[in-house]
DOBAGU-551272 format. One record per residue: residue in one letter; x, y, z of N, C-alpha, C, O in turn. Coordinates in steps of 0.02 Angstrom, whole numbers, plus 50000, padded with zeros to 5 digits. Layout:
N
AXYZXYZXYZXYZ
...
***
This chain:
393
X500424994050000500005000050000500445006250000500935006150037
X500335011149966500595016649957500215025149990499805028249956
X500415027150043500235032850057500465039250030501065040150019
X500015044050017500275048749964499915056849973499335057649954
X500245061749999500165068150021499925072549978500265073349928
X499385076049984499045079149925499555083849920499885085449970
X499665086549853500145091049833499945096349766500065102149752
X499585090949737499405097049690498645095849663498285092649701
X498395097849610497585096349594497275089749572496765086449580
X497925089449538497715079849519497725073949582497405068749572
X498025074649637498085071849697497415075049728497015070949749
X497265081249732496725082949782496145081749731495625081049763
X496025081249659495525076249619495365071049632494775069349630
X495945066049652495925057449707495515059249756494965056649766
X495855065249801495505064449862494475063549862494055060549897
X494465067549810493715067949804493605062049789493205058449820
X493935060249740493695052849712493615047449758493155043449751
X494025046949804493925038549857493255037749867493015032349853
X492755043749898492205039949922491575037249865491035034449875
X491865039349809491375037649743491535032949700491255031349648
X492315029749745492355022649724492065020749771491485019449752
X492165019349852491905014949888491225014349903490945009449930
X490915021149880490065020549904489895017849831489465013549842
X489975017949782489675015549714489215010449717489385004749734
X488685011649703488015006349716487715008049773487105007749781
X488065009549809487505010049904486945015549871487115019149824
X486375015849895485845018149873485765024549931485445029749923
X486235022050004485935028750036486545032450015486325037749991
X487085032550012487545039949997487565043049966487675040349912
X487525049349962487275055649951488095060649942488305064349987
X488405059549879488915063949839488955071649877488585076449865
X489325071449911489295079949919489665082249847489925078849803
X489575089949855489845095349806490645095749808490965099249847
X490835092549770491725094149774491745100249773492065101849823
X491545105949739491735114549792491555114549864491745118249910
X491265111049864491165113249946491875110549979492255114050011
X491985102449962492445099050027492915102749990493145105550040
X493295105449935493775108549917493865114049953494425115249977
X493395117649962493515124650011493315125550066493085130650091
X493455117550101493605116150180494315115750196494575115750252
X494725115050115495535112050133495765118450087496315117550060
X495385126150068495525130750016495565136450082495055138750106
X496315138650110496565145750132496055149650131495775151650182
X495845151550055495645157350027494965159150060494785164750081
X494495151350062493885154850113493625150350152493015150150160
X494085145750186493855144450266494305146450296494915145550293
X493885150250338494355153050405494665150450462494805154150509
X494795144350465494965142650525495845140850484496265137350514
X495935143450425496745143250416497025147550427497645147850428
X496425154550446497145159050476497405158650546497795163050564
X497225153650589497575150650638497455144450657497245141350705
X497705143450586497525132750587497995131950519498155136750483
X498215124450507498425119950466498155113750457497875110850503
X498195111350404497785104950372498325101650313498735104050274
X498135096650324498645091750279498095083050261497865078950302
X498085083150186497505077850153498305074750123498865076950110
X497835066450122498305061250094497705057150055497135059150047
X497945051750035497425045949979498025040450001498645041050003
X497585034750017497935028750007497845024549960497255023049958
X498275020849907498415015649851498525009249873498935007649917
X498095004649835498444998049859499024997749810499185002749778
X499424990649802499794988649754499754991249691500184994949668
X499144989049656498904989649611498694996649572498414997349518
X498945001749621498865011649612498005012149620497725017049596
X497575006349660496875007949661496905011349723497315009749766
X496285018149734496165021349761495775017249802495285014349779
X496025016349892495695012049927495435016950003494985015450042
X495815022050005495725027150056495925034050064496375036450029
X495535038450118495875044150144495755046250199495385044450245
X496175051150190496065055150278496605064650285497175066150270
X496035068750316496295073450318496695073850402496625070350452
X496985077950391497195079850480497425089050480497745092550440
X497025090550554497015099450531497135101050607496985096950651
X497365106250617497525110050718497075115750667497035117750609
X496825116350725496575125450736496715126750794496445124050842
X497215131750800497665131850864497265137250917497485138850972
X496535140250886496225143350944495865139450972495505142851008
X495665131250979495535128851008495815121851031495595117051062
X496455123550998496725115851032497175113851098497285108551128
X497415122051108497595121251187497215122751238497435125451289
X496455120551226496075123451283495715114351292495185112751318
X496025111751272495995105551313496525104551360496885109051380
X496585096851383496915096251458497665095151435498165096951466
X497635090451354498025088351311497895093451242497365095851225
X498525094251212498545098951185498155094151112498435088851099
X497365096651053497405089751032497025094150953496705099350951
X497165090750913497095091250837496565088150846496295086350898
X496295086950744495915084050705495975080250652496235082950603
X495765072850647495445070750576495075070350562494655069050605
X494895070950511494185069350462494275068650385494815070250358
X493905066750358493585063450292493895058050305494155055950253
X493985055250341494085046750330493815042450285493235040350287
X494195041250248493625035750193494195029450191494805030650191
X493955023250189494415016550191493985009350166493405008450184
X494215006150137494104999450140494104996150202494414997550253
X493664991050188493704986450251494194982250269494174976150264
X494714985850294495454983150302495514986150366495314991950372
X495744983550408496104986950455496654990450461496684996050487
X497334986050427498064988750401497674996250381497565001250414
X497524994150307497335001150288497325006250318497645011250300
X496815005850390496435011050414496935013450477496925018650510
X497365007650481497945011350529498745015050496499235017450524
X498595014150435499205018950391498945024250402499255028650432
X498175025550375497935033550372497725034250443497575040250440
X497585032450512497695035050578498335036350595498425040350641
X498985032850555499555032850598499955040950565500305045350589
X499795040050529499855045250461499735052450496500155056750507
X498945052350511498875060150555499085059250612499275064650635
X499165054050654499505056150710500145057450705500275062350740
X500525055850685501415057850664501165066150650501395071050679
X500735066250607500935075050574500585078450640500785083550669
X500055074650656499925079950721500515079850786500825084550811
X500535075150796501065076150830501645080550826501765085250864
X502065078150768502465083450741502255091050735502675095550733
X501825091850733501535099050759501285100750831500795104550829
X501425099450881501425097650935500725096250982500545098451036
X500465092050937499925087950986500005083150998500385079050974
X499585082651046499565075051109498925070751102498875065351131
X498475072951067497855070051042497485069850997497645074950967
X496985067050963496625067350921495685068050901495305063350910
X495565071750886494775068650887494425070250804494365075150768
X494255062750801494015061350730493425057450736493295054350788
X493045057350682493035062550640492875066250649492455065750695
X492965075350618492765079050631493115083850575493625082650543
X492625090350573492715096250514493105101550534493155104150589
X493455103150470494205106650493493665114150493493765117250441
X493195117150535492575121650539492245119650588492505116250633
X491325122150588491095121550623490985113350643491285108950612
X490575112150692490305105450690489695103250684489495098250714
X489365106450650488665104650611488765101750569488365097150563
X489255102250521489405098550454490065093550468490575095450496
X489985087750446490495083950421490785078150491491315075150495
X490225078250537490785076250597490425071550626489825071950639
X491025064050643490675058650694490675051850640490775051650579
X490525046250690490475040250643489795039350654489505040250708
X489495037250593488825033850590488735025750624488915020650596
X488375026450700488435021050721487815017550718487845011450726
X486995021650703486435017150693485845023050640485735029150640
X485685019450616485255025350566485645024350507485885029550485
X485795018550471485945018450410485475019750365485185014450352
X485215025250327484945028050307485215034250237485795034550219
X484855037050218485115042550151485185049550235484705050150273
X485705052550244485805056050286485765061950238485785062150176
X485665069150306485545072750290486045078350241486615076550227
X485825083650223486595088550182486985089450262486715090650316
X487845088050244488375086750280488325083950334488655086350381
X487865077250346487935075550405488445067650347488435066550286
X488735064550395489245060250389488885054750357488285055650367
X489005048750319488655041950303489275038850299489745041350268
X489325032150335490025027350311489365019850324488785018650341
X490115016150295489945008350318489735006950406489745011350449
X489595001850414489565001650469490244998550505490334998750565
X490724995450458491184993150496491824998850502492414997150511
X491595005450495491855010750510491875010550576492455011450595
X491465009850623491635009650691492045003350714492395004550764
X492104996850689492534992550711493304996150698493764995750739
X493344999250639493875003050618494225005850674494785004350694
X493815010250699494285015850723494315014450816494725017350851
X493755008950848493845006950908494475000650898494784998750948
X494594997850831495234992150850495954995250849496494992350859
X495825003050833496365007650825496725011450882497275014250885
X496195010450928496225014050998495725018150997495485017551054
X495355022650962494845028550982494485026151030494325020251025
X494315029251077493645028451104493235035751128493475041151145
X492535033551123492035037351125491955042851165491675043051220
X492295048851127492375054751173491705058451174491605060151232
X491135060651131490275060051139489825054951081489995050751040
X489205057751102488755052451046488435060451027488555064651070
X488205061950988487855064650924487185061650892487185057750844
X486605064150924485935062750918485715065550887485785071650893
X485105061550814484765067350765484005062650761483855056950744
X483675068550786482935068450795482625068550744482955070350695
X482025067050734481655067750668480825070350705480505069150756
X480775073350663479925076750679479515074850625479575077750571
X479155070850630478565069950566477835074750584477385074150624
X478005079450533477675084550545476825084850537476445089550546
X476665076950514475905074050528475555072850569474945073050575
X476055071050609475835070650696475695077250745475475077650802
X475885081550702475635087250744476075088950799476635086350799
X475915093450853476255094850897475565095550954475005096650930
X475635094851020475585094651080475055101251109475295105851143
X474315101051091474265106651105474435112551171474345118651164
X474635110151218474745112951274475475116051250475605121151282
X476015114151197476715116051175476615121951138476925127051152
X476215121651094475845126551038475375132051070475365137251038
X474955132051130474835138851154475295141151189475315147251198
X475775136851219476395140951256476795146151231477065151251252
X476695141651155477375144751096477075152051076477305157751079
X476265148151049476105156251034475975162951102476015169051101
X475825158651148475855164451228476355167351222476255173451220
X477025165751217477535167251228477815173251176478105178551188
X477565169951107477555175751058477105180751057477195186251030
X476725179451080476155186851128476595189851151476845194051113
X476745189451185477005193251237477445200051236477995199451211
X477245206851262477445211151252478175212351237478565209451274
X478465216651183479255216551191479445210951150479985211451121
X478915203051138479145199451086479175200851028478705203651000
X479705199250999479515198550912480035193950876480595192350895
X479745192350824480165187950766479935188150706479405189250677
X480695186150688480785190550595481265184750560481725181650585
X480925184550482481325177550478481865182350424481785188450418
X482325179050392483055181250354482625183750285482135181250259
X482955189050270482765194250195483375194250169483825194750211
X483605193850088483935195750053484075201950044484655203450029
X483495207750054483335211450048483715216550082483925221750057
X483805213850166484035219050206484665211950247484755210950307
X485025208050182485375204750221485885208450252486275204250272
X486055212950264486575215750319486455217250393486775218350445
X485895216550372485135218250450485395211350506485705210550558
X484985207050446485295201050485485705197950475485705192250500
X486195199850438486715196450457487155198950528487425195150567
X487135207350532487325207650600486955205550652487255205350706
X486045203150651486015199850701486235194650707486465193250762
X486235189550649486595183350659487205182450711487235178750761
X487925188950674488505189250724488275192450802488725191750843
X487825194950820487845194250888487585189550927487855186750974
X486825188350896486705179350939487135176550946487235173951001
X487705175450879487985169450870488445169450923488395165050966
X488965174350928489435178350976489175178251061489445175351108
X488655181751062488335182251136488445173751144488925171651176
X488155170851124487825165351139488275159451177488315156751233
X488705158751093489215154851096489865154551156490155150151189
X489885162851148490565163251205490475163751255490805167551290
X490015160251275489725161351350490145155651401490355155451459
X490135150551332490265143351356490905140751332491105135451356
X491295144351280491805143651246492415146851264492555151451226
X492925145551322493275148651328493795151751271493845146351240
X494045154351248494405157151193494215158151128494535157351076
X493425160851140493025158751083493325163851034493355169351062
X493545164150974493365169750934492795171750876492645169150822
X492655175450898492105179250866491905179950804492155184850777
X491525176750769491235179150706491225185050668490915189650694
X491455186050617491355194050587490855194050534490895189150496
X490415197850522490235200550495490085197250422489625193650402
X490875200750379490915198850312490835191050305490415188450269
X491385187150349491205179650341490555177650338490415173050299
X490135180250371489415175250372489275177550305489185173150263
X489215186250275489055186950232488915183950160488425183550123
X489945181150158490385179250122489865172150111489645170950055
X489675167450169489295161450165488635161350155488415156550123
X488165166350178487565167650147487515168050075487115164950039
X488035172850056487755173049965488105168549930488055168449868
X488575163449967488625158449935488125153149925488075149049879
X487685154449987487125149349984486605149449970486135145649981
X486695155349935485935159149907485515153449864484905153549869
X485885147849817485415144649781484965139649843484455136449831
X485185139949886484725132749945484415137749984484015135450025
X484465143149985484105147850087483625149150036483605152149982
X483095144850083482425147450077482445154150162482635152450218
X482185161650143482255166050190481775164650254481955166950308
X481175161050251480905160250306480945153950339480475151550371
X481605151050329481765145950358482375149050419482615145050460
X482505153750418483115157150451482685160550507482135161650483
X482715162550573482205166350608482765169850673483325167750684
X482425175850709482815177850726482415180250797482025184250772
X482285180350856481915180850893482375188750946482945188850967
X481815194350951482095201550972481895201551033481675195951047
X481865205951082481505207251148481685215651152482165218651177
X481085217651118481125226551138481745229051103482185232751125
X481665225251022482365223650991482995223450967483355225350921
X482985219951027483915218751051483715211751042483195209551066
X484365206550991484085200850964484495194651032485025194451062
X483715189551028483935186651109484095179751057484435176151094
X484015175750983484145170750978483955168450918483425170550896
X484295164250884484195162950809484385155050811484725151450847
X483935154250746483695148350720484005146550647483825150550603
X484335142450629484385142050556484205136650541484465132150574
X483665134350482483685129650436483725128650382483815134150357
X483715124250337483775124150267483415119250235483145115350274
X483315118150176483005111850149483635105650151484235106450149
X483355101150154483875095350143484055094750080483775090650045
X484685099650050484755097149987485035093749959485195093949900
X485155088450011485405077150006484755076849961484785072949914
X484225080149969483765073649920483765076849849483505074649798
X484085082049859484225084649771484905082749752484935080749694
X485265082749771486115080949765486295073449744486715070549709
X485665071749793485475063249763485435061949668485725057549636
X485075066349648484945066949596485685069949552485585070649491
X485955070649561486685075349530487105070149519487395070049465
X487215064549572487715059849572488375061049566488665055949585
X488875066649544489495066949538489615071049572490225072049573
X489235075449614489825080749651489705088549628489635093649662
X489705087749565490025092949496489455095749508488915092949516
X489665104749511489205110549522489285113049444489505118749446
X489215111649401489095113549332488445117549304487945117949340
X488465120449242487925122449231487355120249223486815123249224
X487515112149210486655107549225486375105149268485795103249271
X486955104849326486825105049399486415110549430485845110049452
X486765115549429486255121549444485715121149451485335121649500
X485605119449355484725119849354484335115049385483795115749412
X484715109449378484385104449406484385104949483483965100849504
X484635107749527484685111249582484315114549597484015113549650
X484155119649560483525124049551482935121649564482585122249614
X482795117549490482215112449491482125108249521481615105449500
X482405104849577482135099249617482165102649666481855098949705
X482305106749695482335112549777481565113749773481345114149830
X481165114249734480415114749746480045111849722479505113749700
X480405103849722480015099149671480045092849713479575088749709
X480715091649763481015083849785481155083749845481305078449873
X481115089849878481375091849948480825092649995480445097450000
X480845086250034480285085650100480395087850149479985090750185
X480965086950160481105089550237481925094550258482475095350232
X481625096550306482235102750308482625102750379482315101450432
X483205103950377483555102050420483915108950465484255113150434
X483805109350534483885112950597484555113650585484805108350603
X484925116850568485635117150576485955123250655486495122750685
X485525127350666485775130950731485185133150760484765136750734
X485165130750818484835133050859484975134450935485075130150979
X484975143050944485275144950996484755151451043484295154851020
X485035151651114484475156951145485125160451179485665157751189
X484975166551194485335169851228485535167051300485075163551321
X486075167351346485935163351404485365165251464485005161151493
X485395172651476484975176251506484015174451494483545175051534
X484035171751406483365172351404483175164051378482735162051340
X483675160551415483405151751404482865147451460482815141451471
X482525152951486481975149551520481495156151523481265159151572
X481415157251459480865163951428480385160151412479845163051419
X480325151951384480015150951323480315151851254480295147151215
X480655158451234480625161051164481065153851134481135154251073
X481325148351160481435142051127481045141351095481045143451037
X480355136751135479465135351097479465139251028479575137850969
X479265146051069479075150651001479515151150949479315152150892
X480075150750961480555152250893480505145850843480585146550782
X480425141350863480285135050849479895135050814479885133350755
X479255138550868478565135950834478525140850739478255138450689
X478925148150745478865151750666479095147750624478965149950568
X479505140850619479755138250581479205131650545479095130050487
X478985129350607478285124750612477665129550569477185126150551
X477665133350560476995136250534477175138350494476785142250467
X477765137850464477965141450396477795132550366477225131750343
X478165127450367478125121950368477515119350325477455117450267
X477085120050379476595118150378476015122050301475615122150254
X476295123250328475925130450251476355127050194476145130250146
X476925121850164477085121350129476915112250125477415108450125
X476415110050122476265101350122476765098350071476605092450064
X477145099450043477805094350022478075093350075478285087550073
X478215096150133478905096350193478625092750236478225095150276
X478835084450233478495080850267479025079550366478815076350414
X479435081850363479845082050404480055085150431479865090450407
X480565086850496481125091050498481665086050549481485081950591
X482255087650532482745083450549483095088350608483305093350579
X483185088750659483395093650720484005093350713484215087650704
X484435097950714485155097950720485175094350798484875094450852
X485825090650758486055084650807486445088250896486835092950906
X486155084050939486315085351001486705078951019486715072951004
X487135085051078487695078151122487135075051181486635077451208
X487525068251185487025064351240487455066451290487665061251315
X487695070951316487925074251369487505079251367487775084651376
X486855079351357486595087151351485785083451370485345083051327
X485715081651423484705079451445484425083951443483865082551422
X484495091251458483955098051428483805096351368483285093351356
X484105097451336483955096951246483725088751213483205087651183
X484145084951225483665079751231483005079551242482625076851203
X482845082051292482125080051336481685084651320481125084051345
X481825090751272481555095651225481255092451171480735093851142
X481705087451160481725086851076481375079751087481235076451037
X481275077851131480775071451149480085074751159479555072151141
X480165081051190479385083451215479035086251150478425086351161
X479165088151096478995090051042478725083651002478295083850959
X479075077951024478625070850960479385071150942479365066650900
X479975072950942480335071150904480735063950892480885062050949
X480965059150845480925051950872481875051450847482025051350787
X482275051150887482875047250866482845041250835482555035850845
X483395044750776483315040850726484085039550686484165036550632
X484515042050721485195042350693485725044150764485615048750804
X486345039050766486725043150804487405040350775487555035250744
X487715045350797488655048750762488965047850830488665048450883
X489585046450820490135046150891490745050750866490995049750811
X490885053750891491485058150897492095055450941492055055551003
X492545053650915493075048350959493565055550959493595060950930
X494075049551040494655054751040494875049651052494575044851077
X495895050151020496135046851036496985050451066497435053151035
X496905048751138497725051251127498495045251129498575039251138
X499005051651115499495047151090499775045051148499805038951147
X499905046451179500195042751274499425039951277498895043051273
X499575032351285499255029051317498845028451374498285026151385
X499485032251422499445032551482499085038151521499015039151582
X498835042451455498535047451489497685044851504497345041651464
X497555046251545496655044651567496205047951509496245053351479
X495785043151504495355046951428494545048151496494255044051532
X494455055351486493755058051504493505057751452493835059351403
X492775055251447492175057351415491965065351414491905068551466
X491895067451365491505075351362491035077351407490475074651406
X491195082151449490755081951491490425091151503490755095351534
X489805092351474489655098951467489565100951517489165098551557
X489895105751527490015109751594489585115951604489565119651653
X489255116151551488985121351509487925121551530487485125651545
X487985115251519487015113151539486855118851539487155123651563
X486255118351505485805124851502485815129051458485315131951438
X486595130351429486885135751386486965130551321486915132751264
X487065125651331487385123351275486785122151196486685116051194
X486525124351157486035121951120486305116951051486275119750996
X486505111251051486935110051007486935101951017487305098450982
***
């Protein structure tokens, strides 16, 4: 077997390529957009390289067949605020080999190491962690846009490697036929009564409006619980909104004020796995587009929770319910959208859990996030949110 360091475009062309040899035929995987995973490992516009590094490889058998990969990335504003100083892998893709799967583990740990970490946690996105992160351990299924899909002997993989289970990663499903709870639904709307309330969902129109509310929820919110958090600007979200202009439907985005000063925002999107399904290669081309276009209001049932956050001060307001509930009644007004898929929560988190149970919501998928460190000898803790209450995620 031959390991081999991306270096130039024809090597980072492989990299895309492994998982569209190994998923070929599986009926649930769902091709992401090679621009996208390209400009997770592209300087130019993810930000976590101006104080981070990343390094992609492809593994060959004998034969020069493409049998695996794996990225490995530090973002050094959050990697010394563990106990162990600790990096990242992700895109793991491998045959069902073990050897294999310990060239490309042994692989990022040397380079992380050599850059001076002591640990690892994979999989996971060289960015946020809504997209791209965790092993698929039940819910083999067509998953949602950027949530992870592997084999299942992906987890024998990486527990005969040493990882073990640093959280679990829970994704709810709402079948939006069943209705909701009427005693949940006058709360929601009481609550949006209520003097000083208001909510406003995302405009193109006046996207600078909200996009600076976006950066302060996001900011307030986040760094409450994040020691060394740094802060969102502005242009970046911008920069990602009008990139995403062909999928944001605007009243899927919501933004909840109090006498308005903004206390908490919501983002969703359509699932556009069930259009991408349809694309099969990746390739954002000009017939992609359209066909992008045309199945976004033709093929797309259900839409997926990607952030949902409350101010800390105002997380036992209600304005959870209600912010919730503007997304539910937009929904509902659209009878194709037979679903909604909740952005995934840690099972270190029973508030949110026990939210997302009280709504009808039914687990239906869960992801593990491993850590592994390189001294043996060091004690491995489980994730443990220190945070309860604050944490919406």
């Amino acid at each position: 077997m031959n390991l081999i360091e991306i270096t130039n475009k024809e090597q980072a062309r492989e990299f895309l390529q492994v998982p569209k040899i190994l998923y070929k035929g599986d009926k649930n995987w769902v091709c992401p957009l090679d621009v996208e995973i390209e400009g997770i490992f592209n300087p130019d516009s993810n930000i976590c390289f101006q104080n981070g590094i990343a390094k992609r490889w492809v593994l060959k058998n004998d034969k020069g067949k493409l049998i695996g990969r794996i990225a490995a990335f530090i973002d050094h504003n959050k990697a010394n605020l563990y106990e162990q100083p600790t990096g990242g892998a992700g895109f793991f893709e491998c045959i069902h080999n073990q050897e294999a799967a310990n060239m490309l583990f042994d692989k990022a740990k040397e380079w992380l190491s050599s850059n001076g970490m002591k640990a690892m946690q994979a999989p996971i996105n060289f960015g946020e962690n809504y997209n791209y992160q965790g092993v698929l351990i039940e819910g083999f299924m067509q998953q949602a846009y950027s949530m992870t899909y592997n084999y299942p002997y992906y987890k024998e993989l990486f527990e005969n490697y040493g990882f073990k289970n640093y959280f679990g990663q829970c994704s709810f499903h709402k079948d939006l036929s069943e209705g909701f709870p009427d005693h949940l639904v006058k709360f929601a709307e009481y609550t949006a009564s209520r003097p000083g309330y208001s909510f406003e969902h995302f405009e193109f129109r006046n996207i600078d409006k909200y996009v600076d509310d976006f950066v302060i929820a996001y900011n307030t919110i986040w760094s409450a619980f994040h020691d060394g958090y740094i802060p969102l600007r502005h242009n970046e979200i911008r920069k990602i909104i009008e990139e995403a202009r062909m999928v944001i439907e605007e009243e899927f985005i919501w933004f909840s004020y109090n006498k308005g000063r903004t206390t908490g925002l919501m983002v969703a999107f359509p699932d556009v796995n069930q259009v991408l399904k349809k694309l099969k290669n990746g390739k954002l081309n000009l017939l992609n587009k359209l066909k992008l276009l045309y199945y976004k209001k033709r093929a797309v049932t259900r839409s997926r929770v990607f952030i949902f956050g409350i101010l800390p001060e105002y997380q036992n307001s209600g304005i959870l319910a209600a912010l919730f509930y503007q997304l539910v009644k937009v929904l509902t007004k659209r009878p194709r959208y037979k679903e909604i898929e909740l952005s995934w929560v840690g099972d270190y988190n029973p508030r949110m859990l026990s939210i997302y149970d009280k709504i009808g919501g039914k687990l239906m998928k869960k992801h593990v996030t491993y850590l592994y460190h390189f001294d043996p000898n060091v004690q491995f803790k489980r994730f443990n949110n220190e945070f309860e209450g604050k944490l919406y995620r």
